[in-house]
N, C-alpha and C positions, 0 to 999 in steps of 0.2 A: 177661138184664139184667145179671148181675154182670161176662159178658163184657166189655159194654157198654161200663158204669165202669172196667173194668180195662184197655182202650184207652185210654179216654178220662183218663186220670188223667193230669198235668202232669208234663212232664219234668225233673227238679230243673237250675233254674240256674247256669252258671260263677258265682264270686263278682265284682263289678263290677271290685274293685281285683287283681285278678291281671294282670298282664302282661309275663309270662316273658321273650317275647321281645325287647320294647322295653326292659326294664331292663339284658337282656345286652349292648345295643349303646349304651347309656348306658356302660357301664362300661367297655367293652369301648374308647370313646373317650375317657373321661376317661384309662384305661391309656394309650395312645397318646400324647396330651395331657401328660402325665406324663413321660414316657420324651425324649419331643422337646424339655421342656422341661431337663431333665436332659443330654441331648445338647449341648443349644446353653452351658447352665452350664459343661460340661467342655470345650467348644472353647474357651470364652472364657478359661479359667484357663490351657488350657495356652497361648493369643495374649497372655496376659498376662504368663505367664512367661518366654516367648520375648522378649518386648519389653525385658523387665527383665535378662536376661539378656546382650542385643545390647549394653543401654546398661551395664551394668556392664564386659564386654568392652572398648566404646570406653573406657569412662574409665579402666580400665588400659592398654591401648594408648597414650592417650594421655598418660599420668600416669608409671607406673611405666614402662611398656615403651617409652617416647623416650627417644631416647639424645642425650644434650646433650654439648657441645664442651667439654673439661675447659679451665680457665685456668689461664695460666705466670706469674708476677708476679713482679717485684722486692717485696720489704714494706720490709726495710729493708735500710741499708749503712752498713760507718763506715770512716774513714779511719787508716791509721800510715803510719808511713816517709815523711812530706810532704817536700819537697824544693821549690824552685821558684825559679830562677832565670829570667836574662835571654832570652826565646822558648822555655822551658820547663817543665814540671812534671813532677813524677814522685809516685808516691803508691802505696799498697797498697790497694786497694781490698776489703774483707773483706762481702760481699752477702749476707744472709737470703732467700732462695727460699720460694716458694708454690706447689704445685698446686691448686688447689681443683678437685674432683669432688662432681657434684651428680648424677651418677647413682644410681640403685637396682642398685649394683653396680662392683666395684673396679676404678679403671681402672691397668691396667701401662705403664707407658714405657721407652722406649729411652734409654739415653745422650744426652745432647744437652748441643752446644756453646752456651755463651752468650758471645757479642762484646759489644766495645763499642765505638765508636766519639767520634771527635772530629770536628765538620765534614767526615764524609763519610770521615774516614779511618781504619782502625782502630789501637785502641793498646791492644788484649789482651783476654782471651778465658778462660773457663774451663769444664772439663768436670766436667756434670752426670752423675752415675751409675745407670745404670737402677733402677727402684724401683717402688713401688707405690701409690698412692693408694686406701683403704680407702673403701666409697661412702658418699657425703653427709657425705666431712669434707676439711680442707684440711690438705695434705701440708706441712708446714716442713722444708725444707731449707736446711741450713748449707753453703753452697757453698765451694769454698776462694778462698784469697785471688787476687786479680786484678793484677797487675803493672803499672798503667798507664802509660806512656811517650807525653808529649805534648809536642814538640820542632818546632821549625823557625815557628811563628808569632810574629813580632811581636808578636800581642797579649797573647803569654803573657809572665807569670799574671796574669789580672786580675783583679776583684773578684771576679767570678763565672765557672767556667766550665761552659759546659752542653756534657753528656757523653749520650751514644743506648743503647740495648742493645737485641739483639736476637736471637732464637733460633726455631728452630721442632723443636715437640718430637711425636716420635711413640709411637704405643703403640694398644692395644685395650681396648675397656669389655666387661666378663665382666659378662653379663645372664641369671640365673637359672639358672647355671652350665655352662651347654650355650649361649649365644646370644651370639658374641661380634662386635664393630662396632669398625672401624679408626676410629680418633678423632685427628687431630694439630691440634696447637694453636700458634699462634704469640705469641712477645712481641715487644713494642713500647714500651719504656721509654725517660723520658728523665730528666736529675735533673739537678740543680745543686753543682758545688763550688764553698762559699766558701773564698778560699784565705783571706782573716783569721783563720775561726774552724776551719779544715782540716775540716772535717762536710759530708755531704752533708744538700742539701735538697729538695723539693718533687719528689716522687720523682712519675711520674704515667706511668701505663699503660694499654693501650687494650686 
């Protein structure tokens, strides 16, 4: 009989909430779940950086590193030595020069002549001396005086006489000191002498 019982006696039960195996694949995918999430976080930062990076790129590019056409300008002029008789004038022409450079970077020029003209024909000329324009300022130059000689028209002198100038000046813009771009620029002025008040006026440039 005690055999019996000691067969028969009940096998102690697993406990209900044990389940090893199911919570290891619970975690085992939230791990997963986690990691992938983390992944796709880190692509996006570095797709974000790369984009911000392209577009900072362009905006220098197109900001800092275009290289723009320097301008040659007359600003102003005065007159001595007036003279002006019957189909002629004669006058000293003494002209205030401008380079204006708007580059991110100084641009150098070459010597360059500037003419002037009467109705198509010329009546003196003076040389500009190579130099430098410092970037994002405008170069004043004191140019020397001009000789002008305007003879053989009837209509001289008249109230007013309209006088041309004209030059094309060359040089290179030094971009971040290694990057250098041939840049030449042309002037196209024209201005007025009154011969009553011997002054030049209404100077205008393109």
């Amino acid at each position: 009989m005690g055999a019996d019982k000691e067969q028969q006696s009940p096998q102690p039960l697993a406990p209900a909430y044990a389940y090893p195996r199911s919570i290891d694949a619970e975690a085992a995918h939230d791990g997963a779940e986690l990691r992938k999430r983390k992944r796709a976080k880190c692509i996006l930062y570095i797709a974000a950086f790369a984009i911000f990076q392209i577009a900072v790129i362009t905006v220098f590019a197109l900001t800092v590193m275009k290289v723009k056409t320097p301008k040659f300008r007359i600003r102003e002029a005065t007159l001595s030595d007036f003279t002006a008789g019957t189909a002629s004038l004669r006058a000293t022409l003494s002209a205030e020069l401008a380079v204006k450079n708007a580059n991110f970077g100084p641009y150098k020029y070459r010597s360059t002549t500037v003419e002037f003209f009467y109705r198509g024909a010329k009546i003196g000329e003076v040389l500009v001396p190579g130099s430098k324009a410092n970037w994002k300022t405008t170069k004043e130059i004191s140019a020397a005086a001009v000789e002008l000689d305007l003879s053989g028209d009837p209509r001289l002198p008249g109230e007013v006489v309209r006088i041309t100038s004209s030059a094309k000046m060359e040089g290179k813009v030094e971009m971040l000191f290694f990057m250098k771009k041939d840049r030449s620029t042309e002037m196209n002025c024209s201005m007025d002498i009154v011969t009553a008040s011997r002054t030049v006026k209404n100077i205008e440039c393109e």
